[in-house]
C-alpha positions in Angstrom: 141.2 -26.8 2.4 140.2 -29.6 4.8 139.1 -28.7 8.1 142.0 -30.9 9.7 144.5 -28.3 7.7 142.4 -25.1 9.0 143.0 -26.2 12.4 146.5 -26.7 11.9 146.5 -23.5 9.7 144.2 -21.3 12.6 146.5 -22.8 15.6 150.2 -22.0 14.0 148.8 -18.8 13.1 148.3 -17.9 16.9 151.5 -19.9 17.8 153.5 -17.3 15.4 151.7 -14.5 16.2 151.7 -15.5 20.3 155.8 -15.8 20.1 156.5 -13.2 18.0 154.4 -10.4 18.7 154.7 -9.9 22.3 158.7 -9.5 21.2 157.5 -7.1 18.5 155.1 -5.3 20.5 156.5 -4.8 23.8 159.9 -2.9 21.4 157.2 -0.8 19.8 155.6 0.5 23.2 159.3 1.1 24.5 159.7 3.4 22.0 156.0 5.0 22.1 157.0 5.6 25.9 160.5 7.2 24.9 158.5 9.1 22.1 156.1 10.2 25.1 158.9 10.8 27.2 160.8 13.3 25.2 164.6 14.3 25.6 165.4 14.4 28.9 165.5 18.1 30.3 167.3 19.4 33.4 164.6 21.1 34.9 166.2 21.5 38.3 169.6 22.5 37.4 167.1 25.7 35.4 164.9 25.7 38.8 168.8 26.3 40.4 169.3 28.9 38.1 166.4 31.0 38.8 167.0 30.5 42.4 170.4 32.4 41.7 169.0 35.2 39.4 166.4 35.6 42.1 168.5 35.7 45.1 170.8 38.3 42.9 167.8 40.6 43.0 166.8 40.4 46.4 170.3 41.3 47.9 170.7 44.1 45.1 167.3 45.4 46.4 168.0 45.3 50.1 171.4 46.6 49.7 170.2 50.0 47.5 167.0 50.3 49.9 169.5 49.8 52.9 171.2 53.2 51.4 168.0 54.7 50.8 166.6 54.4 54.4 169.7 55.5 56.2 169.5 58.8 54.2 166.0 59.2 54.8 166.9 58.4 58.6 169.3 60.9 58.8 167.5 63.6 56.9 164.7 63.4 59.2 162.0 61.5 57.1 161.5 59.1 60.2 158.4 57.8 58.8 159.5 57.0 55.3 162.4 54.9 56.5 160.5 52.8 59.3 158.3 51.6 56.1 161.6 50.8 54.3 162.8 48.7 57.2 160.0 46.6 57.4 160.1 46.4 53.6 163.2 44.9 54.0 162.7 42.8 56.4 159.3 41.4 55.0 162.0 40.3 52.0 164.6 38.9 54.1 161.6 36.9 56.3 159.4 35.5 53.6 161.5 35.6 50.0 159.2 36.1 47.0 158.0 38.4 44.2 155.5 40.2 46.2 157.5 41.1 48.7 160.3 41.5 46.6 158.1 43.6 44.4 156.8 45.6 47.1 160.4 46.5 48.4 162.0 48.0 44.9 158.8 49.7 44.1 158.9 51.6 47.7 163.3 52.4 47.4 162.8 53.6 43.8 160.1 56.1 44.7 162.1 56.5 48.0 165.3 57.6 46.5 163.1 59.9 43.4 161.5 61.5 46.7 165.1 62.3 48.2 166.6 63.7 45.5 162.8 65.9 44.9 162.8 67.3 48.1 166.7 68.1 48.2 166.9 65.5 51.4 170.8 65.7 51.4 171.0 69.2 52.3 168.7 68.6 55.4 171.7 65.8 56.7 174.3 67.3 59.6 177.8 67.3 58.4 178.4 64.8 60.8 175.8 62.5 60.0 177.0 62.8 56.2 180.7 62.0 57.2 178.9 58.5 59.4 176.6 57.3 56.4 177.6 58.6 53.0 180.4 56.0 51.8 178.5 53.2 53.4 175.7 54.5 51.5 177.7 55.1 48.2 179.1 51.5 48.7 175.5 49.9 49.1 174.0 51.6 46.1 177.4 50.3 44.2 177.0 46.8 45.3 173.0 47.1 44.5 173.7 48.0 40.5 176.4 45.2 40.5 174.1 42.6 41.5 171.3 43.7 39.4 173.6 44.3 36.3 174.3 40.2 37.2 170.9 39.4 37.2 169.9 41.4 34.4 172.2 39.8 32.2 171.4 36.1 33.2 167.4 36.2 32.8 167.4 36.3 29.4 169.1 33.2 28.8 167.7 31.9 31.6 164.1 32.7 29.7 165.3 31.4 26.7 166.4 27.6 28.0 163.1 27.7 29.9 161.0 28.0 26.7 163.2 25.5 24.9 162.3 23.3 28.0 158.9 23.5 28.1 158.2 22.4 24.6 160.4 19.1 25.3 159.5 18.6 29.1 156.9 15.8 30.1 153.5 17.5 31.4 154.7 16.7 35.0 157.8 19.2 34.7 155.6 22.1 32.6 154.9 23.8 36.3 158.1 24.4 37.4 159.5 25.4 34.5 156.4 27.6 34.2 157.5 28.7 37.4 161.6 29.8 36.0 160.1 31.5 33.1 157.8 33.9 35.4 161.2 34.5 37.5 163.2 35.2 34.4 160.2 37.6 32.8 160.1 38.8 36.0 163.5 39.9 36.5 163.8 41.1 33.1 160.4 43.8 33.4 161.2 45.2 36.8 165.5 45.4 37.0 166.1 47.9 34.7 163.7 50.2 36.3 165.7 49.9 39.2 169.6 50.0 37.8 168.0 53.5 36.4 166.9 54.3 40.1 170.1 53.1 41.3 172.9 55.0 38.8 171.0 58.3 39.4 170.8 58.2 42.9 174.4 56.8 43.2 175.6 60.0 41.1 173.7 62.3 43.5 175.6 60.7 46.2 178.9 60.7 44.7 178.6 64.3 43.9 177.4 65.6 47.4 180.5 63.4 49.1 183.0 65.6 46.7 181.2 68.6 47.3 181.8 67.9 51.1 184.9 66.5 51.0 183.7 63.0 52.1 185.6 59.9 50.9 183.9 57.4 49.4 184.6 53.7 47.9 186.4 53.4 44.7 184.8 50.8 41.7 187.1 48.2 42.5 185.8 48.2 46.5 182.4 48.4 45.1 183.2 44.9 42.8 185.1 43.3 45.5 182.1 44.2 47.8 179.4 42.6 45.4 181.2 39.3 45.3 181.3 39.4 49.1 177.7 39.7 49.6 177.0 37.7 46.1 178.6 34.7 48.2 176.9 35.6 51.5 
């Protein structure tokens, strides 16, 4: 090959290559990026649905430890129910899983202490007449709202994991961050729906034995959805 044809070889070489390639490449490193990219993921629509779950949770908590402390008030355990109200309103103040935490740890041991020390016979018949539906009702509202939230964290868990394996690393922490509120949810309401049915029956039983009226399931249900939208 003459060197005259080389050059003419070497230079249409680069003019293919210089018109072709940049239409080859730049299609190539579209898809790369949508490789990269993944399938899109609704990360805050599951963010909004931990939010929910969450917010399920903190009224069923404050609503049983709002029963709690007005039997402790009127049984005399002063103390106990002063710790309860700040509980509640360290909840209310600053939302989280600390605080949150804090607050159903300190009503389930509250009502186990009520019901092991016989607290409901130390209550005035008067008192009980004042307090005991509204305190039935708040326990009733409580297990509704947790029975919600129990049921939507596994899913909730579920999607999240699905997620993460598809998310781009920018999303991985707050999905991290609906997976902990899921797990979350799932380890520490049942623990408390078991607080909350046996100190409800104790309730329930002590207003018959007294002759105390007290709010029917469907109140209870229509209730829940009322503070559920609050």
């Amino acid at each position: 090959m003459t060197r005259g044809v080389r050059v003419v070889t070497v230079v249409g070489l680069f003019f293919v290559l210089g018109f072709f390639w940049p239409q080859v490449g730049s299609a190539q490193f579209r898809d790369f990026l949508k490789k990269k990219e993944g399938p899109k993921v609704d990360v805050d629509g599951l963010s909004s649905r931990a939010e929910a779950v969450k917010k399920q949770v903190e009224k069923a908590s404050i609503s049983f430890a709002e029963a709690v402390m007005d039997i402790q008030e009127a049984s005399g355990k002063k103390e106990q129910a002063a710790i309860m109200r700040q509980n509640i309103a360290n909840v209310k103040s600053k939302p989280g899983q600390e605080n949150l935490k804090v607050l159903m740890r300190s009503v389930n041991e509250g009502a186990a202490d009520i019901e092991k020390t016989n607290s409901l016979a130390q209550i005035s018949d008067a008192d009980a007449k004042k307090i005991m539906g509204t305190s039935i009702l708040k326990v009733g509202v409580g297990g509704v709202l947790d029975g919600n939230a129990a049921k939507m964290a596994p899913p909730l868990v579920k999607d999240a994991q699905e997620a993460l394996k598809q998310a781009p690393v920018t999303s991985a922490g707050k999905i991290k961050d609906v997976i902990d509120v899921g797990q979350f949810v799932s380890q520490e309401v049942p623990p408390q729906v078991v607080s909350m049915d046996t100190f409800g029956a104790t309730l329930i039983n002590y207003a018959k034995t007294k002759g105390i009226p007290y709010p029917s399931p469907e109140e209870i249900a229509q209730k829940a959805k009322m503070v559920e939208k609050e």
